[in-house]
N, C-alpha and C positions, 0 to 999 in steps of 0.2 A: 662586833660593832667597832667604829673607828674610837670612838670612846676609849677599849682596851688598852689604847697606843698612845694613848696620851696623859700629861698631869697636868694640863692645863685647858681650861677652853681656848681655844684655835682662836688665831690675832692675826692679820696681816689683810690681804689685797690682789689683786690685778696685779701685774709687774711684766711691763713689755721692752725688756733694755733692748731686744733686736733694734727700735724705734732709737736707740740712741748711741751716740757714739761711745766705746767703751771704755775714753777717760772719764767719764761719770757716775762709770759703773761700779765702781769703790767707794766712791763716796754713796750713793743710793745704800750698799748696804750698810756703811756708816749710819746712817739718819734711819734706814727701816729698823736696825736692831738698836737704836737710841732711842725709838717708842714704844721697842716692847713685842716688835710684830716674830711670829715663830712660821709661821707661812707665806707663800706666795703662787698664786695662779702664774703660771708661763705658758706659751705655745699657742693663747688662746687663737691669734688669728696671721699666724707664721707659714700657711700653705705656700704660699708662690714662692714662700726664702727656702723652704724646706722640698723642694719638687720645680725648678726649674723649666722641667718639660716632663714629653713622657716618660724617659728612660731613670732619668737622672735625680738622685736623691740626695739633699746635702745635709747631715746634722752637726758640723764643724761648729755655728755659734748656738746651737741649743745645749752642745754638748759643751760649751762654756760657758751658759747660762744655770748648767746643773750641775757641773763641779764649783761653781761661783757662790751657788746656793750651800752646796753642802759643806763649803770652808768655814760659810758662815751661820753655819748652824740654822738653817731656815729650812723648813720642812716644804717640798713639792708637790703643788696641787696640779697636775701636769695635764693639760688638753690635746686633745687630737688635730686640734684646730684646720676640722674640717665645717667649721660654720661660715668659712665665705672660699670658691673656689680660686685660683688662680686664673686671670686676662687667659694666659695662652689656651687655657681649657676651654674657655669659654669660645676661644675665635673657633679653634680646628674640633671641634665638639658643639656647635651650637644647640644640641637637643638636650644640652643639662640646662639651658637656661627656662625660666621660669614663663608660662601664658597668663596674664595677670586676668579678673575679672570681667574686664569688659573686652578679652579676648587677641589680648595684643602681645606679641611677643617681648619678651624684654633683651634690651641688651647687656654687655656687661656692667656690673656697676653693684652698689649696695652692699647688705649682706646676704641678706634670707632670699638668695638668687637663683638656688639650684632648686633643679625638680627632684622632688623627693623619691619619682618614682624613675627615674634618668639610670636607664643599667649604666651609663658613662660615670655617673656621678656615685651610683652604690660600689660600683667594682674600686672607683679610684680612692675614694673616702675609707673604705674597708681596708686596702691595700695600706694605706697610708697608717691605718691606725695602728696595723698587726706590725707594721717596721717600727712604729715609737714600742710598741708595747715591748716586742722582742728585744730593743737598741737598750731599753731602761731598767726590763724589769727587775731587776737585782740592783737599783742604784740605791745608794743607802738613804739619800734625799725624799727620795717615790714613796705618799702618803696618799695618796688619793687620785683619780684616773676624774678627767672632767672630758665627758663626751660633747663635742660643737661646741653649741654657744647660743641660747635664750631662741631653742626651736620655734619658730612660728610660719604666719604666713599660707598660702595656699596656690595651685598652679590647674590647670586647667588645660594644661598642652594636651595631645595625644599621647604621649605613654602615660597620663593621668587617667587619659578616656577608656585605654585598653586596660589598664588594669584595675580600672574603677568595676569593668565587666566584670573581669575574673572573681574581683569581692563578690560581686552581687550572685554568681554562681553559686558561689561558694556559703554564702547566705541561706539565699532562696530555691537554691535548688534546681527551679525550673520558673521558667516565665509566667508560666499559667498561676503559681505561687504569688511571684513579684507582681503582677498585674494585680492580684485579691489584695494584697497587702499596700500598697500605693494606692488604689481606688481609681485605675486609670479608665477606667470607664467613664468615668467624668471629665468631659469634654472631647471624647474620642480620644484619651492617648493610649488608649490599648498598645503593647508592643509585641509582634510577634518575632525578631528575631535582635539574638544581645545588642546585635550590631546599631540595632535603631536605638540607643539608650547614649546621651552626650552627656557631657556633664553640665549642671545646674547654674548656667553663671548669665551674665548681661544676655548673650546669645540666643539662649532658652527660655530656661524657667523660671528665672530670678531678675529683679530691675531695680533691686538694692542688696544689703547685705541681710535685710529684716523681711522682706516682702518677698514672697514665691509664688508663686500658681501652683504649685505642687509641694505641698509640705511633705511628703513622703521622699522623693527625691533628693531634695533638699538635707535631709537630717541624715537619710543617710551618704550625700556624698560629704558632708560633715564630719561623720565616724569616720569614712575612708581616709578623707586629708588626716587625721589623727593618728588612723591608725599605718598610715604611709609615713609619715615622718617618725612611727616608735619603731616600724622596721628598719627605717635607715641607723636608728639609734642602735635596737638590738643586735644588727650587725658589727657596729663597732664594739658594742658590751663582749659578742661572743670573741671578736680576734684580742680583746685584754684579756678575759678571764682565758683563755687557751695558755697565755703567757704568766698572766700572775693572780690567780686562782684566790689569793687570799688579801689583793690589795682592792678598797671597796670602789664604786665605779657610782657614779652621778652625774647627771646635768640638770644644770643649771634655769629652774621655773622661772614662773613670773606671774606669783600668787593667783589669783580667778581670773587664769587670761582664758579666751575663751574657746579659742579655736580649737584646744589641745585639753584632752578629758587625764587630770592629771591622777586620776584615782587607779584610770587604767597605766599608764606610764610605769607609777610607782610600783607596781607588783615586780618593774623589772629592774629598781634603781635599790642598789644596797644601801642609801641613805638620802635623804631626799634634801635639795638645797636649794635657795631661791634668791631673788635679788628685790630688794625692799626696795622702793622708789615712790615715796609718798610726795606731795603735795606739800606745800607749807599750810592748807585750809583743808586737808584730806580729815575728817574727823581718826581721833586717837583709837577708837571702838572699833574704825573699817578698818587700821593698820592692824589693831589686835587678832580682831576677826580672819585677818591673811595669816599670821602668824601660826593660829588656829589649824588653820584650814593646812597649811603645811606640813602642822604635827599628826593631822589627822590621815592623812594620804595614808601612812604607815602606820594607823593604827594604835598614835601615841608615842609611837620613837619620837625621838627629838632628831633636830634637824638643822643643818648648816644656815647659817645668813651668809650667800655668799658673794652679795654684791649690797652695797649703799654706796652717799656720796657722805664723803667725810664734812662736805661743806653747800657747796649748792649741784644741781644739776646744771643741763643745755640744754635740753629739749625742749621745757616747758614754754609758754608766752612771757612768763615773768617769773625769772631764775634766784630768788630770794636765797643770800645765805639764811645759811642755819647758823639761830642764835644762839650766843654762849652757852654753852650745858647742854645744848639739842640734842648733840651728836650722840653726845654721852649716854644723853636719857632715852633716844632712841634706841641705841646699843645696847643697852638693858632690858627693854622692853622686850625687844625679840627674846633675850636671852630669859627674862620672865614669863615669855612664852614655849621654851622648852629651845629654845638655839644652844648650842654644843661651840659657834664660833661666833666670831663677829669679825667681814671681813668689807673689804671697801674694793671700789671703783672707781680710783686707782691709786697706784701710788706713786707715783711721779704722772704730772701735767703731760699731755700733750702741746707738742708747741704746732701742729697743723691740723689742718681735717674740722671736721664737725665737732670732737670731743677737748678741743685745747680751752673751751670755757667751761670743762667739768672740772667737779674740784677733788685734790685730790692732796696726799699726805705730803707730796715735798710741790710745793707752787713753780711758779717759774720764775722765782727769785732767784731758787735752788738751793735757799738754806734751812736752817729748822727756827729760825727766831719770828715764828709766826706764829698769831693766835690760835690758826688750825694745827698746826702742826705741838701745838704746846698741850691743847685737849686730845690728842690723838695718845700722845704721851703719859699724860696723864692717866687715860683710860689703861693702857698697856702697862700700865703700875697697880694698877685694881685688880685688874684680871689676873695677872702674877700673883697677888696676894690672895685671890680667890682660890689660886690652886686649882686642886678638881674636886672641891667639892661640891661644887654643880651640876659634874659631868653625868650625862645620862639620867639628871634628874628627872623624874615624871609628875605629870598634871594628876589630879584625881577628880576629873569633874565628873559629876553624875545627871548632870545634862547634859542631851547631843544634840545636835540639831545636822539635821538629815542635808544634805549638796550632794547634787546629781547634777553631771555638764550635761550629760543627754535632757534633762529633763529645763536643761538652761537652752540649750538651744529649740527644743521644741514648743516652750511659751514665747521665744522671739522671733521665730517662725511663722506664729501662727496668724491668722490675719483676722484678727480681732481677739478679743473684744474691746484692748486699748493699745493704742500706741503708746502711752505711758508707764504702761508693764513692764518692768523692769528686774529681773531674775535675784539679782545679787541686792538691790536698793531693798526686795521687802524680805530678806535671809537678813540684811543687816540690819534692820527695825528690830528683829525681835532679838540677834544678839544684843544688838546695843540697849536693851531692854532689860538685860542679863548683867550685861556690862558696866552698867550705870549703877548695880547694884553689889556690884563685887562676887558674883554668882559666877564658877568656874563654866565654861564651858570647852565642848571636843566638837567640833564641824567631823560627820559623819557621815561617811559611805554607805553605799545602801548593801552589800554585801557585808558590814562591821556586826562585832556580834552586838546585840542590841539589850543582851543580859548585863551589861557594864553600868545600862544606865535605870534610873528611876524616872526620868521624863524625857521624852525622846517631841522634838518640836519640828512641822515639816512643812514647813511655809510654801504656799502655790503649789503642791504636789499637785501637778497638771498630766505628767504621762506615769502611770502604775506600770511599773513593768511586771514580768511574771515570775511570780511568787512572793511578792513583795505586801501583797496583803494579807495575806497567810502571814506572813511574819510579824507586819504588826499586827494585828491581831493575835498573834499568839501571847507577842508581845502583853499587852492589855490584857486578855484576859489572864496573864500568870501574874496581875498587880500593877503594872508600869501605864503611868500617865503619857497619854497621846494627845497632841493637838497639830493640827492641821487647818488650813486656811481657806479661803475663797478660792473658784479659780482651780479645786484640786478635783484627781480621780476622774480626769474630763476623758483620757486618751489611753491608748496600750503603746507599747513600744515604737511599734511603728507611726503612730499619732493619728490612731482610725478612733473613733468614737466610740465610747463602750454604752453600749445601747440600756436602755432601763432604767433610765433617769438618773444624773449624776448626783450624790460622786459614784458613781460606778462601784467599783470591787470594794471602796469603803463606805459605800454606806449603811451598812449592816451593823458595822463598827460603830460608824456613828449616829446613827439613828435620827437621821433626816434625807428629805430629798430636797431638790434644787431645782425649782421650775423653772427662773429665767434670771439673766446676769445681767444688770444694769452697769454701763459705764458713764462714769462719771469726769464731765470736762473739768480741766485740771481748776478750773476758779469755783466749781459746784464743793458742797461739803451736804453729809447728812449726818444724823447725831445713832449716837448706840446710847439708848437709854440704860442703865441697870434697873433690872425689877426690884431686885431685893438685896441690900446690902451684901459687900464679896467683899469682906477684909474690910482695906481701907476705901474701896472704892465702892462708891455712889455718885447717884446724879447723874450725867449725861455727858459724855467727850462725844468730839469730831471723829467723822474718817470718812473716807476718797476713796477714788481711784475706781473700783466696782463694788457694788453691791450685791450679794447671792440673795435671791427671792426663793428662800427656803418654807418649808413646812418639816415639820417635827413629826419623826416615826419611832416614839420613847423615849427621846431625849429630852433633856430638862431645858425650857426654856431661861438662859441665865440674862438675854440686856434683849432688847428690840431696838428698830429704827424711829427715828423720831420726826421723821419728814417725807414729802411724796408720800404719792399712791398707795405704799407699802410701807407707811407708819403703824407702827403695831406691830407686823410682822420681826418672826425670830431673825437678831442680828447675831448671838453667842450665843450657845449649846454647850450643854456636857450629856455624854449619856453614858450612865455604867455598863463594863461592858464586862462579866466575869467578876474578877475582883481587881479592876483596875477601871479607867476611864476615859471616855474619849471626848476633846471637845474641836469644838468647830466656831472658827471667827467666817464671820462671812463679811469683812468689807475690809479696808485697811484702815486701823486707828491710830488716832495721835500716840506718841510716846508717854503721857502721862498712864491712857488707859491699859497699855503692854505692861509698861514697870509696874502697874498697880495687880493687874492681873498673873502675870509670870509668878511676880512675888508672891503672890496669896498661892498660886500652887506649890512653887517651892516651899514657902513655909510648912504649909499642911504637909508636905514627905519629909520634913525633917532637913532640908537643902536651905542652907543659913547662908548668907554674906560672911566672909571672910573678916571683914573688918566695917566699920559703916560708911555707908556711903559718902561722897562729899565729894561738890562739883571738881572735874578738873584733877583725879585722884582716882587713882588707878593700882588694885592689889588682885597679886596672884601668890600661889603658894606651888613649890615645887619639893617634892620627896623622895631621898633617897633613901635607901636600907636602914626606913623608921626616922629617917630624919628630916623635916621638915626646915622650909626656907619659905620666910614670906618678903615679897618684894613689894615696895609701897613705892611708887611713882608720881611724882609732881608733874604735873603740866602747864600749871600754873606760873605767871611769872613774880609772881609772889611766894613768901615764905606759907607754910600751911601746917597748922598744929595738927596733929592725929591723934584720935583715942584709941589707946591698942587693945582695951576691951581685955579678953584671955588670952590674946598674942602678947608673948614675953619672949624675952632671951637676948640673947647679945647682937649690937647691929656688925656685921662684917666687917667694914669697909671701916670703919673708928674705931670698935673694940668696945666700944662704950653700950651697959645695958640698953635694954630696950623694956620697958615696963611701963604702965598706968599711959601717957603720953607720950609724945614726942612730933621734936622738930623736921621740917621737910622742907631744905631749902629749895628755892626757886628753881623749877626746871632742872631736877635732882632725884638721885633713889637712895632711899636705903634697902639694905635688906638683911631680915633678920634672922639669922638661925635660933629655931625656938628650943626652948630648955622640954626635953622630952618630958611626956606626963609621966608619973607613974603609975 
């Protein structure tokens, strides 16, 4: 683990001095080692300075950008910076450039430009990587290998086409296979030889990014774009590890993005790192929730931050600094969700191009007597005094909650039953359900061992893959609480229908069937009555979006619908199943009825809040070798008293107890190492 190599959580940034002249190159590290920073990203996007033409290779200012580094003590996060090609490539090579959606060639320009499946582009990118990796590997600065740069994107040329075929061989086997599994009997597209098979885009089968005539095609040229950009990656991974076998290798996510299944990625990334880019109105639960999702890739390892804006972004419609203490409170927040660094985008301004209004640790004033640059500092004085004892800290949640990109892309595929349906919107209902209660949660893969948790929650499970209900099921019945939603058990892998009434392979499990799916226009609402008191909740809340016209096969009716046709009928089920249980929400409900619901099962397994709720107030707890840390977060712009309940111990960052109460200033954390029980 990079963890081993360090005593401190990892501080620093972006750092692109090629972009400047090299009298300011002294002073940059004056000012980054004045705020504390021990790393810096380089190379990220230095192809054309570093590869002139074909022949010709120059590393003369990288290789004084890394003795630069290592005089002053700044550890190298060093890239391939093979994530945008070089002009000249692009002219005497035009087949690396990208065919966009609706089938048009691109010219040079951008970044996520090249075809991923471009032999021009994998031979030159590989080439390129295995000369850094050999040029560096023994430089005393080299702490970390960053392959490209925020993969995305998708292409559609012909070596996309050809070797979209060869996946599909490679798949399916034989046509007469791929034909049964696609269902292309429907509308005559039978195919009888590879060559008739194009790819899914404006031309064909697709005439949005949501809509297809053929979901089968569609999902998988999907997995193919995915899994065509993890090959270009894997090739770069194998010419580093060839050269330095024990320094760790990542690039750089971009939390639920959606093109790129990052659960698969990660099996081939020795630590997983991402680039936080929220919103000034992005709710605090969906940043958590990505944090989450990060940690979870790997199964709990902690995991880089390895981009934010220290101050505002560029991209957005309306580029709002971050308010005093944001920065801070954000930077902690990841690192409350298991981050090992906290690092920024960038650190000296740009003064041209699209990114010179992104914010970054030195402005273009070019000194350090700035507000941003005084909380950067600030921060990089915390963290120092944090040491490591965070390092490699882990989560201990005993809730998971199940994320599948296959199973994201094949609900926005599908064509119906809402266009409202939104994959990630009802995954973060019920975290934020969880969230709002101070209830740990792991965003879980569907290959994770599922023995870690006591309630495993699996919102829209719309495509069961194989063997996946065997497992929960096993799940369930050795004790562990199952819930799942509307909308689920509709499909198999390839997204054909599982015949016998849905939910298909769970309903056994859950002990109902589902005769018909009401959708609901986004201004309609219908009510879930509770029968019989559940905890705190009673009476009747809202919920949208569809409604499952179920009937009950042993399960317990626990709420009905309380309007239409199908008032009376079961809205919420539970049905035991072994010595555990299963239940089933069949419509989407307001946040009152999840937090009231979530809670009453957590409580029953013994799964408590960390501290008590309170709006605007945010606790995790992170543990290392018996030692626990609890992090309490303000997001409030007000002060906020807290009861610490049985959290005691010293807060970090002042020194000062932590017992009975305490203060939480405005848009602030503390965090407390607690006094171990005995």
């Amino acid at each position: 683990m990079l963890s081993s190599k360090l005593t401190k959580i990892l501080y620093g940034g972006d750092y692109n001095p090629e972009q400047w002249d090299r009298s300011v190159w002294s002073e940059d590290m004056r000012m980054i080692r004045l705020a504390g920073m021990d790393i810096a990203t380089v190379n990220v996007f230095s192809w054309a300075m570093l590869q002139p033409d074909d022949e010709t290779y120059d590393f003369s200012t990288l290789d004084e950008i890394m003795a630069m580094l290592q005089e002053n003590g700044i550890h190298a996060c060093l890239a391939t910076s093979t994530g945008a090609h070089p002009a000249w490539m692009a002219r005497k090579y035009p087949e690396i450039l990208r065919t966009d959606f609706e089938g048009r060639k691109r010219k040079f320009g951008g970044r996520h430009n090249s075809c991923p499946n471009s032999p021009v582009y994998r031979t030159y990118s590989t080439k390129l990587a295995a000369k850094i990796a050999e040029r560096y590997k023994d430089h005393p600065s080299l702490l970390l290998w960053h392959v490209s740069n925020e993969y995305g994107g998708e292409c559609y040329c012909d070596n996309c086409a050809a070797a979209f075929r060869v996946w599909l061989r490679s798949k399916y086997g034989t046509l007469d296979k791929l034909n049964e599994q696609w269902n292309t009997r429907f509308w005559g597209h039978t195919f009888y030889d590879w060559e008739e098979i194009v790819p899914p885009n404006m031309l064909s089968e697709q005439w949005s990014a949501r809509h297809t005539c053929f979901q089968g095609i569609s999902l998988d040229y999907t997995r193919f774009n995915s899994d065509s950009m993890l090959d270009c990656y894997k090739l770069e991974y194998a010419e580093l590890k060839k050269h330095t076998p024990n320094i760790p290798v990542t690039t750089n996510l971009m939390g639920a993005y959606k093109p790129l299944d990052y659960f698969k990625w990660a099996q081939h990334m020795d630590i997983v790192s991402w680039d936080n880019y929220p919103s000034a109105d992005t709710p605090f639960s969906y940043t958590a929730m990505m944090h989450d999702l990060m940690r979870g890739l790997k199964e709990g390892q902690p995991f880089l931050l390895m981009e934010q804006t220290p101050s505002q972004q560029n991209w957005q419609a309306y580029n709002a600094l971050k308010r005093p203490g944001v920065m801070a409170l954000w930077s902690y927040q990841a690192v409350a969700h298991s981050a090992d660094s906290v690092m920024f985008f960038q650190l000296r301004r740009s003064i041209g191009a699209c990114e010179k209004y992104h914010g970054a640790l030195i402005e273009h004033v070019g000194h350090e007597h700035t507000r941003v640059f005084r909380e950067c500092a600030q921060l990089g004085s915390e963290l120092q005094q944090l040491g490591d004892k965070l390092l490699d800290a882990r989560s201990d949640a005993k809730v998971g909650i199940l994320f599948d990109w296959d199973n994201w892309w094949a609900i926005e595929y599908s064509s119906g039953p809402s266009a409202a349906l939104q994959y990630t919107a009802e995954v973060h209902k019920y975290y934020d359900a969880l969230y709002q209660q101070n209830i740990a949660v792991d965003m879980v893969g569907l290959d994770a061992d599922f023995r870690s948790y006591d309630i495993l929650i699996a919102p829209v499970l719309y495509m069961v893959k194989p063997g996946l209900a065997a497992k929960l099921e096993q799940f369930t019945r050795n004790g562990g609480t199952f819930l799942t939603t509307f909308f689920s058990g509709i499909v198999n892998e390839n997204d054909i229908v599982t015949l016998g009434g849905y939910p298909g392979e769970l309903r056994n499990m859950l002990g109902i069937w589902v005769e018909e799916i009401d959708a609901l226009y986004p201004d309609q609402r219908n009510q879930i009555i509770i029968k019989d008191k559940l905890g705190a909740l009673t009476g009747s809340y809202e919920c949208g979006l569809l409604c499952d016209l179920l009937h009950v096969e042993g399960a317990d009716i626990i709420a009905e619908y309380g309007q239409d046709f199908y008032a009376g009928m079961p809205a919420v089920t539970r049905n035991l199943f072994g010595q555990g249980e299963a239940w089933y929400v069949a419509s989407s409900p307001e946040p009152a009825f999840l937090q009231g619901l979530l809670g009453e099962i957590c409580e029953k397994r013994g799964i408590l809040s960390i501290l008590p709720s309170k709006s605007g107030m945010e606790t995790t707890r992170r543990t290392k070798n018996g030692q626990s840390y609890v992090f309490i977060l303000n997001h409030n712009d007000t002060v906020q008293t807290v009861e610490l309940g049985d959290v005691q111990g010293t807060e970090l960052l002042s020194g000062q107890p932590a017992v009975g109460q305490i203060k939480v200033a405005a848009r602030s954390t503390i965090i407390i190492e607690e006094t171990r029980k005995k």
